[in-house]
Backbone as JSON, one array per atom type, in Angstrom:
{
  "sequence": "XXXXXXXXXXXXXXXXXXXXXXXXXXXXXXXXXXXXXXXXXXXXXXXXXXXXXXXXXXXXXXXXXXXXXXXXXXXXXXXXXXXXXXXXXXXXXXXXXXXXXXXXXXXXXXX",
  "N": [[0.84, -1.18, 0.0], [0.25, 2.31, -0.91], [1.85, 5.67, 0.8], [1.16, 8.25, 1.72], [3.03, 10.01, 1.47], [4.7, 9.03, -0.26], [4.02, 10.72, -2.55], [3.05, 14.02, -4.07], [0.94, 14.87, -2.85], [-2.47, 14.0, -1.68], [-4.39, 14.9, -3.14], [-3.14, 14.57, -5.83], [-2.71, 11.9, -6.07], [-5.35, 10.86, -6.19], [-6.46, 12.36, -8.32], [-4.77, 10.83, -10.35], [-5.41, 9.36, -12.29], [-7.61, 10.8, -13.76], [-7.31, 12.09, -15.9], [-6.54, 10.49, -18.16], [-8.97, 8.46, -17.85], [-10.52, 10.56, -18.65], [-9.56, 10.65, -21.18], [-10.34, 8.13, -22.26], [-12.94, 8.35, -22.28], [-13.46, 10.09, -24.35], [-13.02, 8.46, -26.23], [-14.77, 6.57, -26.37], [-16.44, 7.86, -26.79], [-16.77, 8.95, -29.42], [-15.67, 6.95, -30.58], [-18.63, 5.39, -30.5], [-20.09, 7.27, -31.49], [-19.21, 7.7, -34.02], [-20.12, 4.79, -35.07], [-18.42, 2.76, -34.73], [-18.42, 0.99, -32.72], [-21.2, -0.18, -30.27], [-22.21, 1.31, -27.23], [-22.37, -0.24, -25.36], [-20.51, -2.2, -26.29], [-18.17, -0.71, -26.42], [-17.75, 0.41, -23.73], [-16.95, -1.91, -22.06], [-14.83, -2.49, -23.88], [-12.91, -0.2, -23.24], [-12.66, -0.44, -20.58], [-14.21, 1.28, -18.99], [-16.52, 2.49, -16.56], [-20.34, 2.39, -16.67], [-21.24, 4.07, -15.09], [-19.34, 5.77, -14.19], [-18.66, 7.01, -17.26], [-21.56, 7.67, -17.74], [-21.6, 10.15, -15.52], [-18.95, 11.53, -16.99], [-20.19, 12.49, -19.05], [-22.57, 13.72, -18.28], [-21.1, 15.65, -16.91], [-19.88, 16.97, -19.49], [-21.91, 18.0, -20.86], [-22.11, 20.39, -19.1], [-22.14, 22.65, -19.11], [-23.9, 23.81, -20.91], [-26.46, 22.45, -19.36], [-26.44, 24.3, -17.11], [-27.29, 26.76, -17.91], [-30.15, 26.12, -18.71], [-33.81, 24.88, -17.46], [-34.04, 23.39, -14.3], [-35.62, 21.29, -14.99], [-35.08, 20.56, -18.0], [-32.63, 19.71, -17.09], [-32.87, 17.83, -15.55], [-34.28, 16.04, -17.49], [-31.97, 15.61, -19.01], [-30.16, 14.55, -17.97], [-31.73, 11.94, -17.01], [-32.04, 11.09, -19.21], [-29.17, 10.03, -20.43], [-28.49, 8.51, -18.47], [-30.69, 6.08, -19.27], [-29.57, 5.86, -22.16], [-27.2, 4.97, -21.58], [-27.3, 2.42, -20.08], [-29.59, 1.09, -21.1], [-28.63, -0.58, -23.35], [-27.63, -2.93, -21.4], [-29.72, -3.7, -20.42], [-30.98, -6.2, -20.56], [-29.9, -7.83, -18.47], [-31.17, -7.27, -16.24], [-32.49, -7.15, -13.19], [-36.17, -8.28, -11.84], [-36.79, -5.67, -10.87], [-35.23, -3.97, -12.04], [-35.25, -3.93, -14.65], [-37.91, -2.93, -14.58], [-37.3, -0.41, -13.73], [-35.91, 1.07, -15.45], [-37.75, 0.89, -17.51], [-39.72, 2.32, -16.96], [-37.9, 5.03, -16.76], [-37.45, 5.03, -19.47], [-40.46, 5.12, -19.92], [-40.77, 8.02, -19.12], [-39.14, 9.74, -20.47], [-39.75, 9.78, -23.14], [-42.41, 11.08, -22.78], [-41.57, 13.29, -21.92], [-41.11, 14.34, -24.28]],
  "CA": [[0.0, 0.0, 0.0], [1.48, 3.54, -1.01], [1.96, 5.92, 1.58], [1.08, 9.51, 0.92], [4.98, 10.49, 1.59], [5.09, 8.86, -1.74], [3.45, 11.55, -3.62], [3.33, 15.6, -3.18], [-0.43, 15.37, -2.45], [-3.62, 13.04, -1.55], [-5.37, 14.77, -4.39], [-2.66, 14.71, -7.15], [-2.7, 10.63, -5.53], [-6.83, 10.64, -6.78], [-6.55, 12.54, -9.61], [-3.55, 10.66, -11.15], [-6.13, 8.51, -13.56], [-8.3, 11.97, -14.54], [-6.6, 12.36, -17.51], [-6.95, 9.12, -18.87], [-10.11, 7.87, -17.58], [-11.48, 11.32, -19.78], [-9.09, 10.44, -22.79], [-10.73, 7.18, -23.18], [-14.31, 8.55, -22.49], [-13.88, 10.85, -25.14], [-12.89, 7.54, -27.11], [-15.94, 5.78, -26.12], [-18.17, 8.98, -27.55], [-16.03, 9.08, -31.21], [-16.35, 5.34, -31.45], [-20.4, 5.24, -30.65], [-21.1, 8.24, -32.17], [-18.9, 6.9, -35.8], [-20.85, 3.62, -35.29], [-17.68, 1.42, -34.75], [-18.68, 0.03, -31.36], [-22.27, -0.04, -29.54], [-21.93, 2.07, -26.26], [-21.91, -1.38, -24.29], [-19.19, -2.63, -26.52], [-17.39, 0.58, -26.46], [-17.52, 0.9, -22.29], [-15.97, -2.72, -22.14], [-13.34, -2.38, -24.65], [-11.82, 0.67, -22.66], [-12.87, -0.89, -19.29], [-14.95, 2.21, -18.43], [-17.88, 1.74, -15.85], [-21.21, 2.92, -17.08], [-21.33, 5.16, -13.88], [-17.96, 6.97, -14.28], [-19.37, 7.24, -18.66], [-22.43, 8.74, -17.29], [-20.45, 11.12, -15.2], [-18.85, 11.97, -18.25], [-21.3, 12.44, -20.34], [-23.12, 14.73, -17.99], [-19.94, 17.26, -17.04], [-19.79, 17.36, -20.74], [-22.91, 18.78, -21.0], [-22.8, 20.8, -17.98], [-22.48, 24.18, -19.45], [-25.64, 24.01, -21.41], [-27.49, 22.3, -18.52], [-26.75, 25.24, -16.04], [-28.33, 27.83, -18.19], [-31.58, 25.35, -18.86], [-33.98, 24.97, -16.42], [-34.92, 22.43, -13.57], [-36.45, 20.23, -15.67], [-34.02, 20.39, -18.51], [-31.32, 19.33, -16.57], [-33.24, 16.2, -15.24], [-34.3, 15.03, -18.51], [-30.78, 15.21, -19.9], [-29.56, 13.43, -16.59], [-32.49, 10.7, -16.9], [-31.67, 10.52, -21.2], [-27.84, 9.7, -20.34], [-28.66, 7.33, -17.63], [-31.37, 5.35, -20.1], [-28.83, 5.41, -23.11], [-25.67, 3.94, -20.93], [-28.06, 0.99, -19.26], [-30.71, 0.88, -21.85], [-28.55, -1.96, -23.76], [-27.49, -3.84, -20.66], [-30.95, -3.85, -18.72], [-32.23, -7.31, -20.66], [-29.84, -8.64, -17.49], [-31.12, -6.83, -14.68], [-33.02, -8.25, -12.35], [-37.36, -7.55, -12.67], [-37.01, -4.57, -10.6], [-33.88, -3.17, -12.43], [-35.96, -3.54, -15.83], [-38.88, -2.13, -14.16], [-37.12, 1.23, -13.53], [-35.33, 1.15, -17.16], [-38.56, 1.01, -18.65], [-39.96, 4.03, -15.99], [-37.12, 6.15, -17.48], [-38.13, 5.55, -21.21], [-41.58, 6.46, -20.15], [-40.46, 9.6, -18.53], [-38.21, 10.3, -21.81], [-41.16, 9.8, -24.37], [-43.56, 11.48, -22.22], [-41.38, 14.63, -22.4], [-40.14, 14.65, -26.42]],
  "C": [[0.88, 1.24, 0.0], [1.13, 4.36, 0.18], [2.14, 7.04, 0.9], [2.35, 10.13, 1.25], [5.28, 10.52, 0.21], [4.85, 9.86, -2.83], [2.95, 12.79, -3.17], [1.92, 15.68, -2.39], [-1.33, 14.39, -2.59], [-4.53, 13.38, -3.02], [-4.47, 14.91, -5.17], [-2.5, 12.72, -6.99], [-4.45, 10.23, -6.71], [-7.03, 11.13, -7.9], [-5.26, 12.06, -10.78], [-4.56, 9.78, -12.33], [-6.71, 9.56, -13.98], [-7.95, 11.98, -15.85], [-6.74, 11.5, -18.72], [-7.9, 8.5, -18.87], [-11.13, 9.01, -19.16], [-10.68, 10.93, -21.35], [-9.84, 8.78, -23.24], [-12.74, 7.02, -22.82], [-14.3, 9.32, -23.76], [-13.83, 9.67, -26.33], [-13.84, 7.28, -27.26], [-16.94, 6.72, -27.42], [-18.27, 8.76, -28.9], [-16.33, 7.42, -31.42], [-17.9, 5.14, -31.62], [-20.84, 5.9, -31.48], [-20.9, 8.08, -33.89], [-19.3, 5.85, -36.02], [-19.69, 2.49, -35.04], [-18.05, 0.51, -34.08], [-20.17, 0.18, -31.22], [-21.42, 1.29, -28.47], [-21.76, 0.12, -25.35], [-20.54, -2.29, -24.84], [-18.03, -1.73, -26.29], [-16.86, 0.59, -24.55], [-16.67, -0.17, -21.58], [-14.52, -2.91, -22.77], [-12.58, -1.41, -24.04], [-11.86, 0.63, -21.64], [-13.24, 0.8, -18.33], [-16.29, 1.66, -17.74], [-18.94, 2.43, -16.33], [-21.33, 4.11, -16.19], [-20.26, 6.26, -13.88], [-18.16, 7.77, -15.88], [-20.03, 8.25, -18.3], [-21.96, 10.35, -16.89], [-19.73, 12.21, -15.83], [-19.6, 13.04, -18.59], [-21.69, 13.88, -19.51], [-21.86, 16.18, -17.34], [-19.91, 18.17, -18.14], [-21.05, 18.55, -21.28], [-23.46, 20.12, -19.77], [-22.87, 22.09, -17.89], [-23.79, 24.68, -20.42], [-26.73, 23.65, -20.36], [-27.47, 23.37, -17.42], [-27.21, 26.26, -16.52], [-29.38, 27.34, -18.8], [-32.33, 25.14, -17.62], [-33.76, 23.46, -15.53], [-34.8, 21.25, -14.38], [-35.34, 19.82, -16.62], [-32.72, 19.14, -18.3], [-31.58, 17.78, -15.74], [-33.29, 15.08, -16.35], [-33.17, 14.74, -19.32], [-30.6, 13.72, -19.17], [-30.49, 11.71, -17.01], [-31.81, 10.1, -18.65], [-29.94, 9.77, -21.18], [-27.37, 8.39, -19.4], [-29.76, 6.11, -18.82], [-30.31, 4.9, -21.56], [-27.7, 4.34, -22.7], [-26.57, 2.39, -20.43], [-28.8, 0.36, -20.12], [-30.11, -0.86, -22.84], [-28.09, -3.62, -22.84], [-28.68, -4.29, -19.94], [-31.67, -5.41, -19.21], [-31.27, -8.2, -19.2], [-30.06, -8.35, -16.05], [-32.25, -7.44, -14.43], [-34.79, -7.65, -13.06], [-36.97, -5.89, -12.07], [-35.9, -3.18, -11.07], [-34.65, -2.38, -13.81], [-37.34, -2.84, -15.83], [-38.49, -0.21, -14.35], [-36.48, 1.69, -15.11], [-36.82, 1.84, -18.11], [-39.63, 2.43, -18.16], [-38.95, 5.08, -16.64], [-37.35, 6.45, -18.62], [-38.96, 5.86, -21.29], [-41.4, 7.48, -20.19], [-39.98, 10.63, -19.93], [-39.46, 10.42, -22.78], [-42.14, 11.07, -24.0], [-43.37, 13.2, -21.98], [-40.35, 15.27, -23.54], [-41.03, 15.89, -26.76]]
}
């Protein structure tokens, strides 16, 4: 186990992956969005977690969602959470695919 002696600072210790974790989210986006990969093949191949993606995803957007309202800024949030899960949810449990399919209402219900 390292020993923060080892390194100038606890947070240059936590942010030593930052850099790379976003260089291979931005991968993830350019591969999905040019069609090479899926998003569930894409988040495996660069051993990204859907949750840290998400994450992503929504920073990325987080200068348009702070001058949108409320609402806005939920339905991105809910649309980014439904896209990242939406192709893994045929293995979640019932009550996993229950809420999956609660989010795509929600999404439809405000197009």
């Amino acid at each position: 186990m390292k020993t923060i002696g080892e390194h100038a600072s606890v947070a240059e210790e936590l942010l030593q992956d930052v850099p790379d974790t976003e260089q291979k989210c931005r991968a993830i986006e350019q591969a999905v969005s040019e069609g090479y990969l899926t998003l569930e093949e894409a988040l495996r191949a660069y051993k990204i977690s859907p949750i840290v993606y998400a994450g992503f995803v929504l920073l990325q957007s987080s200068v348009q969602t702070q001058k949108s309202s409320r609402q806005s800024q939920f339905m991105k949030a809910l649309s980014t959470i439904a896209e990242i899960y939406n192709a893994s949810s045929s293995r979640f449990d019932d009550e996993g695919k229950k809420a999956i399919a609660k989010i795509n209402r929600l999404q439809k219900a405000f197009k």
